[in-house]
PyMOL Python script that loads the backbone (N, CA, C, O; Angstrom):
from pymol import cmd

cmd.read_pdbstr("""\
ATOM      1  N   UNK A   1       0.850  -1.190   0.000  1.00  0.00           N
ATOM      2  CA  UNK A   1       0.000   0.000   0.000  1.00  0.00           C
ATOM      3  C   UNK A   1       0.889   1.245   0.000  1.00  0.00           C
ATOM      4  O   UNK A   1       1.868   1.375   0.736  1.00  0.00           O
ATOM      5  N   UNK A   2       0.531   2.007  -0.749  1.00  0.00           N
ATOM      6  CA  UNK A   2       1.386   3.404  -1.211  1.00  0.00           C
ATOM      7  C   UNK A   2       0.978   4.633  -0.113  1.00  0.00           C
ATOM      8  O   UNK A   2      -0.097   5.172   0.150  1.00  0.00           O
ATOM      9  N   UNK A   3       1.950   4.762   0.247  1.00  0.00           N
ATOM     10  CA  UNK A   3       1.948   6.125   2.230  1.00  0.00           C
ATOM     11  C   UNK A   3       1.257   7.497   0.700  1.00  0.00           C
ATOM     12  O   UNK A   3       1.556   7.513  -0.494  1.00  0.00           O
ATOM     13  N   UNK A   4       0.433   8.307   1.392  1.00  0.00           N
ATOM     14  CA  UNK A   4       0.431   9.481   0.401  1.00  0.00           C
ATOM     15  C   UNK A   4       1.339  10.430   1.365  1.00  0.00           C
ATOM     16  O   UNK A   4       1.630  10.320   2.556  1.00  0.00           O
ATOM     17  N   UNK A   5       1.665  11.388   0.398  1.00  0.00           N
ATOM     18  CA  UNK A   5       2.674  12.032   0.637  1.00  0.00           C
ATOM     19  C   UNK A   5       2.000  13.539   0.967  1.00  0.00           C
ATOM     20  O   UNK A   5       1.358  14.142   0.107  1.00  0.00           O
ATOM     21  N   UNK A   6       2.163  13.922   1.946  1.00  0.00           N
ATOM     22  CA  UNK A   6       1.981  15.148   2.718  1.00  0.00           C
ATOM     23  C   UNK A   6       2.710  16.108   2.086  1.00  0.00           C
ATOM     24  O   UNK A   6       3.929  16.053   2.248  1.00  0.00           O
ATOM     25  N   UNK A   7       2.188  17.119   1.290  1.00  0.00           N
ATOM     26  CA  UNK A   7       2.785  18.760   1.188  1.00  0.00           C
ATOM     27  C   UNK A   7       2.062  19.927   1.828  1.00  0.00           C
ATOM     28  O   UNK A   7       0.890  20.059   2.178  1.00  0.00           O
ATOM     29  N   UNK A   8       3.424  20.976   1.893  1.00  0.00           N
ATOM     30  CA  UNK A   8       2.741  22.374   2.080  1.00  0.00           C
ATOM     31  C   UNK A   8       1.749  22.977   1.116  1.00  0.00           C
ATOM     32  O   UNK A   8       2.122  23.220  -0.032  1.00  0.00           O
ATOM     33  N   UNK A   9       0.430  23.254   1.523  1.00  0.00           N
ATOM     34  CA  UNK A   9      -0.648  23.845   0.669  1.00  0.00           C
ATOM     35  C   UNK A   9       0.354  24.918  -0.164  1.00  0.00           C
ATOM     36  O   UNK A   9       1.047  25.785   0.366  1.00  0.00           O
ATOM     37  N   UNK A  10       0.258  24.655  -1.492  1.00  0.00           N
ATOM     38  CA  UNK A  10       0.625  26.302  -2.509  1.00  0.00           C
ATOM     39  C   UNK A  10       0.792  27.202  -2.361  1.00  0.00           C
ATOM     40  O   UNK A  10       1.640  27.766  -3.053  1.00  0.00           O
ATOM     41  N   UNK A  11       0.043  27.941  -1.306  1.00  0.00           N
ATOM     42  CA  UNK A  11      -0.694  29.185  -1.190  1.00  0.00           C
ATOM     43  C   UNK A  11       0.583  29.983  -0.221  1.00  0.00           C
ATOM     44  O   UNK A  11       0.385  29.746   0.971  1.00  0.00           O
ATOM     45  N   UNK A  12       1.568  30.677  -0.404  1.00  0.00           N
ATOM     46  CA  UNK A  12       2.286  31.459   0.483  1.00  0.00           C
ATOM     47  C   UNK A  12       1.882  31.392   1.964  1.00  0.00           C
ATOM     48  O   UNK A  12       2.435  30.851   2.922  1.00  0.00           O
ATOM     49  N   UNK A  13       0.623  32.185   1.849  1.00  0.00           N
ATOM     50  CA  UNK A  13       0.314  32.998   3.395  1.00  0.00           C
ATOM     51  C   UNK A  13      -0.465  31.305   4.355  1.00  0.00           C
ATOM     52  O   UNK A  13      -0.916  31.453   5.490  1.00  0.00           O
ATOM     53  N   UNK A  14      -0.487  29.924   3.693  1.00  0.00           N
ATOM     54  CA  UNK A  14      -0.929  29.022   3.777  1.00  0.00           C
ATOM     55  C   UNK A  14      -0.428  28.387   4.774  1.00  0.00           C
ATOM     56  O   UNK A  14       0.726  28.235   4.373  1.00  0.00           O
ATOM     57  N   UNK A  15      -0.492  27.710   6.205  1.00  0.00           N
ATOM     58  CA  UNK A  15       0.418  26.706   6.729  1.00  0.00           C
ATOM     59  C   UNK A  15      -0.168  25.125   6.995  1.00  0.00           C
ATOM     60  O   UNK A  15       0.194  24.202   7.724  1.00  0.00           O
ATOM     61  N   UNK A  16      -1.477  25.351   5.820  1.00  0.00           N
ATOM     62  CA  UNK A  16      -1.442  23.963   6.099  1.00  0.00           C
ATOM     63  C   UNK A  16      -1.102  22.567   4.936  1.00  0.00           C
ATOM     64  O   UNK A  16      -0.726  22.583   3.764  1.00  0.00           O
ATOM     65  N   UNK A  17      -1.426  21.444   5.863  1.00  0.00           N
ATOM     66  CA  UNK A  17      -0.648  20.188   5.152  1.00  0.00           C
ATOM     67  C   UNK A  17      -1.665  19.946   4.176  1.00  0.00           C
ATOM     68  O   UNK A  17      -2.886  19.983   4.324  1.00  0.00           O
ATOM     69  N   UNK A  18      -1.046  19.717   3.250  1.00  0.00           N
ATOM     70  CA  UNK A  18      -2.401  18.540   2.171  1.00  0.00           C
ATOM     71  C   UNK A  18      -1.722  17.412   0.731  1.00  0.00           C
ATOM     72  O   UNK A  18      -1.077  17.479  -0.316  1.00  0.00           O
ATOM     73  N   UNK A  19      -2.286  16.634   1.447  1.00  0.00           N
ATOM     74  CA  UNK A  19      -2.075  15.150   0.194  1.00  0.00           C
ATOM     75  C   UNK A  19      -2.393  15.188  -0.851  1.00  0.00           C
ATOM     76  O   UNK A  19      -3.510  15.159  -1.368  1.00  0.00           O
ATOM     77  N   UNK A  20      -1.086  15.279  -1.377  1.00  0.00           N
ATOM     78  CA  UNK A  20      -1.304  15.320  -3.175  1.00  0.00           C
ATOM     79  C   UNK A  20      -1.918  14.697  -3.726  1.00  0.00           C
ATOM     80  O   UNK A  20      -2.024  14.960  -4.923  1.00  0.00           O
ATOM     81  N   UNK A  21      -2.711  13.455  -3.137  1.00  0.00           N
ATOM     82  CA  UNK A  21      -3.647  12.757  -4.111  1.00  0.00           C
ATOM     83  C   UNK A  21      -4.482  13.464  -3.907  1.00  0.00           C
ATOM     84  O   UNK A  21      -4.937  13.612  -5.041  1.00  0.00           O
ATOM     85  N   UNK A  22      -5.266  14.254  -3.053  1.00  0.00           N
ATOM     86  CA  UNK A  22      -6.626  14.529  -2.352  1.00  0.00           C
ATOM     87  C   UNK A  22      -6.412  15.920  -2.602  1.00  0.00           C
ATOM     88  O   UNK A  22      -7.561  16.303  -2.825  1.00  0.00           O
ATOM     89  N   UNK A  23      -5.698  16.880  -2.702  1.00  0.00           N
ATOM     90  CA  UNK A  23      -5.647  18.316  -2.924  1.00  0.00           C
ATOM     91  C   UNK A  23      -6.231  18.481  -3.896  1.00  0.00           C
ATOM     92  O   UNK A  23      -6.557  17.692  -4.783  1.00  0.00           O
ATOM     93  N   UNK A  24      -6.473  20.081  -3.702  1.00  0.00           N
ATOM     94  CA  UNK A  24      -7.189  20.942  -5.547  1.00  0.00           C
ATOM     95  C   UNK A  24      -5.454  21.480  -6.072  1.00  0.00           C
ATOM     96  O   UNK A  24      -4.560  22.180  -5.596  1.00  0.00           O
ATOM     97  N   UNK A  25      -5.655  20.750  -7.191  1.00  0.00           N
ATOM     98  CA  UNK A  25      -4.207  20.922  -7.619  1.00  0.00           C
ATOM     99  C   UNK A  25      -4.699  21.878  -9.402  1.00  0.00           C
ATOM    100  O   UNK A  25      -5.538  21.747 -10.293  1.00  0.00           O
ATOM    101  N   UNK A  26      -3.588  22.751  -9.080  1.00  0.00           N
ATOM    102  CA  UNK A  26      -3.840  23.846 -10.375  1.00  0.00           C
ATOM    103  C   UNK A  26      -2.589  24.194 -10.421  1.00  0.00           C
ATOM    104  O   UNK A  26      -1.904  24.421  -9.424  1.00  0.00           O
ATOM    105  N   UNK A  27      -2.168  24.265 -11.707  1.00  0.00           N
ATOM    106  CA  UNK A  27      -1.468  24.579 -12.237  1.00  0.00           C
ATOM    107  C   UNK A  27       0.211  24.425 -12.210  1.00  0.00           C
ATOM    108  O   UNK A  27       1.266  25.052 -12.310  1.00  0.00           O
ATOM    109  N   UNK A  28      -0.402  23.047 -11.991  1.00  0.00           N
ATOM    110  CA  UNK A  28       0.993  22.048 -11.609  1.00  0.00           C
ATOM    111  C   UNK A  28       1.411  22.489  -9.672  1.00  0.00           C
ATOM    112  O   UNK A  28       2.549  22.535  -9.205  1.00  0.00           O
ATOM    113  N   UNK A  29       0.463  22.678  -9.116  1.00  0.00           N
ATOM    114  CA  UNK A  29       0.945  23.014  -7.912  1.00  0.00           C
ATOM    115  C   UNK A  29      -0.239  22.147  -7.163  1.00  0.00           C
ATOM    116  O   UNK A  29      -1.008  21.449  -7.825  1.00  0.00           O
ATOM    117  N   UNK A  30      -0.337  22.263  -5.503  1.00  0.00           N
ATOM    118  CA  UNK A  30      -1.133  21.479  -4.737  1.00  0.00           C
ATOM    119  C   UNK A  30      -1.634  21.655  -3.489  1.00  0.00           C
ATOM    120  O   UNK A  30      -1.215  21.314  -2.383  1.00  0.00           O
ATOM    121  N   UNK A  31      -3.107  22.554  -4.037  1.00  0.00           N
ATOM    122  CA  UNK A  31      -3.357  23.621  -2.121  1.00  0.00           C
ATOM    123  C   UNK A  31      -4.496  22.552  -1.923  1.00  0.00           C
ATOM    124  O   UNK A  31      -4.806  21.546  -2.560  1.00  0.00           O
ATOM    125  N   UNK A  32      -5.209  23.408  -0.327  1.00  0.00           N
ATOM    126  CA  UNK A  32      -5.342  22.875   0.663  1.00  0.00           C
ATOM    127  C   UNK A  32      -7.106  22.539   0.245  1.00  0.00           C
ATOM    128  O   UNK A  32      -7.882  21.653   0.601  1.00  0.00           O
ATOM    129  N   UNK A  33      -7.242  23.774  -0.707  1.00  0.00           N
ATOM    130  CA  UNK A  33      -8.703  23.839  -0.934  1.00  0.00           C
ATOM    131  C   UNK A  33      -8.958  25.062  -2.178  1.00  0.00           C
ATOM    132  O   UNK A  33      -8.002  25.737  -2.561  1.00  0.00           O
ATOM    133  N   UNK A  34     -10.352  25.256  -2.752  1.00  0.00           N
ATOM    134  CA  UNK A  34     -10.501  26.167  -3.520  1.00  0.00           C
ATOM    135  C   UNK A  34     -10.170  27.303  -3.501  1.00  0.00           C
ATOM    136  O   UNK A  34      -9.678  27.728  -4.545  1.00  0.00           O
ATOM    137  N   UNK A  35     -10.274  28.066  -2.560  1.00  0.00           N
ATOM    138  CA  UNK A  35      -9.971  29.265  -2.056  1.00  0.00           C
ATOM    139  C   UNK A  35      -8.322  29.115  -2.408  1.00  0.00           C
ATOM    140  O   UNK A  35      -7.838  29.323  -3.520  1.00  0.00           O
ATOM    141  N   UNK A  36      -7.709  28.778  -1.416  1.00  0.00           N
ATOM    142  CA  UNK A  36      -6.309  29.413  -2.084  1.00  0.00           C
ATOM    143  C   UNK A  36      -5.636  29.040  -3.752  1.00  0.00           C
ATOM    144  O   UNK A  36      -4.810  29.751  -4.325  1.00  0.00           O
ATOM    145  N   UNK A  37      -6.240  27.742  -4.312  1.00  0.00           N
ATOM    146  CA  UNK A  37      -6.060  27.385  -5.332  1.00  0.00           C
ATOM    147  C   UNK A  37      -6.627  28.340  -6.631  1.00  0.00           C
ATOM    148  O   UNK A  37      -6.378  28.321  -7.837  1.00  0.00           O
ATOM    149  N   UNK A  38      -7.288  28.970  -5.996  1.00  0.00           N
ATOM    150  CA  UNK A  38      -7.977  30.276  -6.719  1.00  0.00           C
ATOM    151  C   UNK A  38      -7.187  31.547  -6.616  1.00  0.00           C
ATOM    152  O   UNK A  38      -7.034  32.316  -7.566  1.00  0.00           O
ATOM    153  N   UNK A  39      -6.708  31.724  -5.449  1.00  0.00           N
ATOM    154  CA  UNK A  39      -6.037  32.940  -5.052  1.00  0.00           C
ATOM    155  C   UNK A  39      -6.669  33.794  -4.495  1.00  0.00           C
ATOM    156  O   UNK A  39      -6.496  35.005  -4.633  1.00  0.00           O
ATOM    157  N   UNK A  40      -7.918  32.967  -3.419  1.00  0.00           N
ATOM    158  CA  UNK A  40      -8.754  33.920  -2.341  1.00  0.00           C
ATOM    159  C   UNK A  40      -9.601  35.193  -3.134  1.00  0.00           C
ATOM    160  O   UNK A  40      -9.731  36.321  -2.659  1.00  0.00           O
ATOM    161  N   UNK A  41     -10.103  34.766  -4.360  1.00  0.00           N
ATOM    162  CA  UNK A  41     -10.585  35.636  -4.882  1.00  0.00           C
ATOM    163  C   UNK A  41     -11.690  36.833  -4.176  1.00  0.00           C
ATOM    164  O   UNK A  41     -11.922  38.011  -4.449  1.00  0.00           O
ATOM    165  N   UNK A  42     -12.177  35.954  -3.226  1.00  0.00           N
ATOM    166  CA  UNK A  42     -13.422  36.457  -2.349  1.00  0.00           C
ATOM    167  C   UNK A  42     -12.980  37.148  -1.033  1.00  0.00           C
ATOM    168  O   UNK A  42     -13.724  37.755  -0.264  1.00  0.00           O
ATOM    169  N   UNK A  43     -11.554  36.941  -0.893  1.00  0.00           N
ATOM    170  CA  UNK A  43     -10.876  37.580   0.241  1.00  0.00           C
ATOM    171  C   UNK A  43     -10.886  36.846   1.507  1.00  0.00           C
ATOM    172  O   UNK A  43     -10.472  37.279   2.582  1.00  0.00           O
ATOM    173  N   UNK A  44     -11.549  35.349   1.212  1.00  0.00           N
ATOM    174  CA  UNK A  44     -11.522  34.517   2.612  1.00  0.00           C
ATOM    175  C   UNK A  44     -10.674  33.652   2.545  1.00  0.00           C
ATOM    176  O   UNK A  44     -10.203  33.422   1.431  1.00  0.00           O
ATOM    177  N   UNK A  45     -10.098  32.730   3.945  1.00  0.00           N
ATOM    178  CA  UNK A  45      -9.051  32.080   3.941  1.00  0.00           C
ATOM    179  C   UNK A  45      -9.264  30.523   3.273  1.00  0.00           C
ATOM    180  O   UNK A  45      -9.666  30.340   2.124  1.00  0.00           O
ATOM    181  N   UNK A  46      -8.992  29.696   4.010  1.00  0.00           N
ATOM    182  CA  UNK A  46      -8.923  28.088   3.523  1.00  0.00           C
ATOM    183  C   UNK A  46     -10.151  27.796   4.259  1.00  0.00           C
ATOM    184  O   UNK A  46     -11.083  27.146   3.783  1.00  0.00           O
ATOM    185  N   UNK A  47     -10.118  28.406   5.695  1.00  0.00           N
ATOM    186  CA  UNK A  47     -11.370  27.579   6.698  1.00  0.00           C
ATOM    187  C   UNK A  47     -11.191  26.500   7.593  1.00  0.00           C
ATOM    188  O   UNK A  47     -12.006  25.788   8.179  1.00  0.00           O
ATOM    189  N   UNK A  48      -9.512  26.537   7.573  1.00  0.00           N
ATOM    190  CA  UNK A  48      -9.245  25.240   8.330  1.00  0.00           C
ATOM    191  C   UNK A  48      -8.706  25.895   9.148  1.00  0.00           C
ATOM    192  O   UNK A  48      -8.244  27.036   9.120  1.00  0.00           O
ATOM    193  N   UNK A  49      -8.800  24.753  10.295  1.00  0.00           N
ATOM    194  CA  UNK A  49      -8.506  24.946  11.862  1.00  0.00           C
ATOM    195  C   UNK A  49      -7.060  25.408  12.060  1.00  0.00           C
ATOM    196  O   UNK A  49      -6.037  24.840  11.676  1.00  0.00           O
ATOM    197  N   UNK A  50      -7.167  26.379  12.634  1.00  0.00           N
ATOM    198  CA  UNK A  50      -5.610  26.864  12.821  1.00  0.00           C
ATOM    199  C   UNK A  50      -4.789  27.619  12.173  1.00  0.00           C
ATOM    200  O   UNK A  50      -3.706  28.039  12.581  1.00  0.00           O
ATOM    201  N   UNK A  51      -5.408  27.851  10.905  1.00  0.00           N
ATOM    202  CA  UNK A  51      -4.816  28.332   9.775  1.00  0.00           C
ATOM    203  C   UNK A  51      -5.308  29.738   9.521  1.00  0.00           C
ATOM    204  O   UNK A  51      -6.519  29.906   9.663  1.00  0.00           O
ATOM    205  N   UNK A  52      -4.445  30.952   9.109  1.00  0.00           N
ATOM    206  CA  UNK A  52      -5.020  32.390   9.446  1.00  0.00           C
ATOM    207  C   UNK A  52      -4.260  33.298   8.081  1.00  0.00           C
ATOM    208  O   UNK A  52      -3.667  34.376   8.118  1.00  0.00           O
ATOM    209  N   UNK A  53      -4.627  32.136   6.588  1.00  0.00           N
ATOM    210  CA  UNK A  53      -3.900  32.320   5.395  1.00  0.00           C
ATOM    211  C   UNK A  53      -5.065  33.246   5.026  1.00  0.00           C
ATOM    212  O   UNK A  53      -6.231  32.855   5.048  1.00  0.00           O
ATOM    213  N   UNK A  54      -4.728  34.402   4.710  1.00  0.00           N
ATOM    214  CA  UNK A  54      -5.296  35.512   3.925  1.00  0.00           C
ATOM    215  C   UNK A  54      -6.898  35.908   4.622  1.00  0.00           C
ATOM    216  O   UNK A  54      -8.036  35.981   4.159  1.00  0.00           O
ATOM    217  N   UNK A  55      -6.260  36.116   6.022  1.00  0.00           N
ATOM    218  CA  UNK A  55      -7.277  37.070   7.130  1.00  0.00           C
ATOM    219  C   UNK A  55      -6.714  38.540   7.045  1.00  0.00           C
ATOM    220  O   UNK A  55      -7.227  39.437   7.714  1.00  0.00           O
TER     221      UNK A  55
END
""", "prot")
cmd.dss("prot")
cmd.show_as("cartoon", "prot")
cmd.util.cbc("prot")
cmd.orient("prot")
C-alpha cells in the first residue's frame, strides 16, 4: 500500500498540510482547498482549523 505524501498547501500565506492525491491541484501546484487554489478571490481564507492564510 502506497503512504500518500503530505505537502505544504501552494498558497504562500498558507500553513497547512495537504495530500497530493486529495488536494485541488492547479497549475501544476497542490493547495489545501478552492480558495487558495484560486487565489482567495473572495478575500476569505482556507477555513481550516488553525490556519489564518489571507485574514
Amino acid at each position: 500500500m502506497a503512504t500518500a505524501t503530505q505537502l505544504k498547501c501552494a498558497c504562500e500565506s498558507c500553513s497547512c498540510k495537504v495530500d497530493e492525491t486529495t488536494g485541488v491541484k492547479k497549475n501544476g501546484q497542490v493547495y489545501c482547498s478552492e480558495a487558495c487554489a484560486n487565489g482567495h478571490p473572495d478575500g476569505s481564507g482556507c477555513g481550516h482549523e488553525g490556519c489564518d492564510c489571507h485574514k
